[in-house]
C-alpha positions as CSV (number, residue, x, y, z in Angstrom):
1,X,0.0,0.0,0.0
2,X,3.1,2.0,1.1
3,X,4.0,1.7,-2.7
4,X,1.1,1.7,-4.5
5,X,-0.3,5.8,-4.1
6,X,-3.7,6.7,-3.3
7,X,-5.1,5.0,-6.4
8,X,-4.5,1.8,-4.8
9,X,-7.6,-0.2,-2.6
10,X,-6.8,-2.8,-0.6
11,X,-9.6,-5.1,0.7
12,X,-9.4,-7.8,3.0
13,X,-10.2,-11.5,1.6
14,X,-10.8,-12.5,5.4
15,X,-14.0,-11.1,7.3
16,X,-11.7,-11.5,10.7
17,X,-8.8,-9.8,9.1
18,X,-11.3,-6.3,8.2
19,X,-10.5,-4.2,11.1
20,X,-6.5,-4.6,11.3
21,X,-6.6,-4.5,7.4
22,X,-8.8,-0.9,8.1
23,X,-5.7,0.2,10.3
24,X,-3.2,-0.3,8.1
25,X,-4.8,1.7,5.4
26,X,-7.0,-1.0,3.7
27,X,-10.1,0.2,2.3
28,X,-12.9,-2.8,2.7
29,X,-13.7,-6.3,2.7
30,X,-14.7,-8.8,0.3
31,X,-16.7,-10.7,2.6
32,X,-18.7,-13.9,3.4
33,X,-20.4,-13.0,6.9
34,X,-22.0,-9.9,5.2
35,X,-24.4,-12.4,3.5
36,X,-25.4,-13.0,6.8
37,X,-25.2,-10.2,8.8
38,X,-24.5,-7.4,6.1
39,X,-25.7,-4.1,8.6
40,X,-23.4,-5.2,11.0
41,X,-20.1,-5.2,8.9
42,X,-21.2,-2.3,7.5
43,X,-21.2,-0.5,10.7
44,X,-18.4,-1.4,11.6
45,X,-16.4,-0.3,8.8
46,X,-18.5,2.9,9.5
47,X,-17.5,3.7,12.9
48,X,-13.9,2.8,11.5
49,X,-14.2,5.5,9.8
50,X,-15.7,8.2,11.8
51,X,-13.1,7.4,13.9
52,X,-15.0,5.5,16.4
53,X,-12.4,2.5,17.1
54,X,-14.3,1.4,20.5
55,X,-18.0,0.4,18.3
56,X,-15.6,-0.7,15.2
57,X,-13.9,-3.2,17.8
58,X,-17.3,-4.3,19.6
59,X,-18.7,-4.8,16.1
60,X,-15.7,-7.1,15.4
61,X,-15.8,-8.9,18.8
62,X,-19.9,-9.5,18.4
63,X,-19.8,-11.0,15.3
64,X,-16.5,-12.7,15.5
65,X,-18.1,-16.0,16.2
66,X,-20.3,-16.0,13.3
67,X,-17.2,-15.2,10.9
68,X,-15.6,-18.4,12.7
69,X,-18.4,-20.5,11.9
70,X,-19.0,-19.5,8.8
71,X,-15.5,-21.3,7.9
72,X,-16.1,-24.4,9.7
73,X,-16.5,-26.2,6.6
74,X,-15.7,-24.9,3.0
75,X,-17.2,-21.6,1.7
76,X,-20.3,-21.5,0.5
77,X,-21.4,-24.5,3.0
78,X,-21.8,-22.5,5.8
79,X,-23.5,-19.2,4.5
80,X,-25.7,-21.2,2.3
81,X,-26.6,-23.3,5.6
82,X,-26.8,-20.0,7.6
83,X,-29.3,-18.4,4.7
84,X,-31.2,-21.5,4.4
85,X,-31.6,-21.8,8.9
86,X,-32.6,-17.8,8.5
87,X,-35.2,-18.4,5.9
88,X,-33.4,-16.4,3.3
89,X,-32.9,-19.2,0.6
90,X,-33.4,-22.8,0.1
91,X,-30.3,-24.9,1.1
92,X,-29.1,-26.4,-2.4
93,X,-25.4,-27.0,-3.1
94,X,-24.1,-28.3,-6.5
95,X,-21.3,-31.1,-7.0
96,X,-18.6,-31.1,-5.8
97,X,-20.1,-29.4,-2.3
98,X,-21.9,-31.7,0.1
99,X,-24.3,-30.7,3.1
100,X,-22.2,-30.1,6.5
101,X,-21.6,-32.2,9.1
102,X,-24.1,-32.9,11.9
103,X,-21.5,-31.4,14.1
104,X,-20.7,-28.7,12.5
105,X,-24.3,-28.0,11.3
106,X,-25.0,-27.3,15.3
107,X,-22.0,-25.1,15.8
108,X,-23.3,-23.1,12.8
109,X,-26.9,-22.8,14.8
110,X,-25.5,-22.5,18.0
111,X,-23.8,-18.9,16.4
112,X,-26.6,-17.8,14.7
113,X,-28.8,-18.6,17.8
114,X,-26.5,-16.7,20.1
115,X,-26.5,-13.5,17.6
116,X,-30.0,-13.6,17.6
117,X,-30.6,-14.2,14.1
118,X,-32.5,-17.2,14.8
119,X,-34.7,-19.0,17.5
């Protein structure tokens, strides 16, 4: 970035890498959890912004267990699951992806319960 001028954007690939990416003059997030909880990361990288590092950092912590499960298995598994538990789509994956494991299936629910996203 150092080298790279103004015209340059870096985006983090990571949703837990957003913040410290934000810091170091990275300008936003190509991001999985945002299909889930898209207000959320938003706000975060608002108060970022504005200069309000104490929200951007609660933001982070608060949703930091959804970003985790949403890599327990493969990406799109998890997010499609997460959708499909939420209501927002039906849960259909093509070859070569398979459903998640039972196990992981509950830690995925277990997150979404505890965010409040579902009941």
């Amino acid at each position: 970035m150092e080298l790279c001028g103004d015209d340059f954007a870096v985006l983090s690939g990571d949703d837990f890498t957003v913040l410290p990416v934000l810091a170091v003059g990275g300008r936003g997030v190509i991001s999985v959890v945002s299909n889930i909880i898209p207000e959320d990361m938003a706000a975060m990288i608002d108060a970022f912004d504005d200069g309000d590092l104490d929200r951007a950092r609660g933001l982070h912590h608060r949703m930091r267990p959804v970003m985790d499960a949403c890599f327990l298995e493969t990406n799109p598994i998890p997010v499609k699951a997460a959708l499909a538990m939420m209501g927002k789509i039906e849960y259909e994956l093509r070859l070569p992806l398979c459903g998640m494991s039972d196990a992981n299936n509950e830690k995925l629910k277990q997150s979404l319960t505890d965010y409040g996203l579902i009941w």
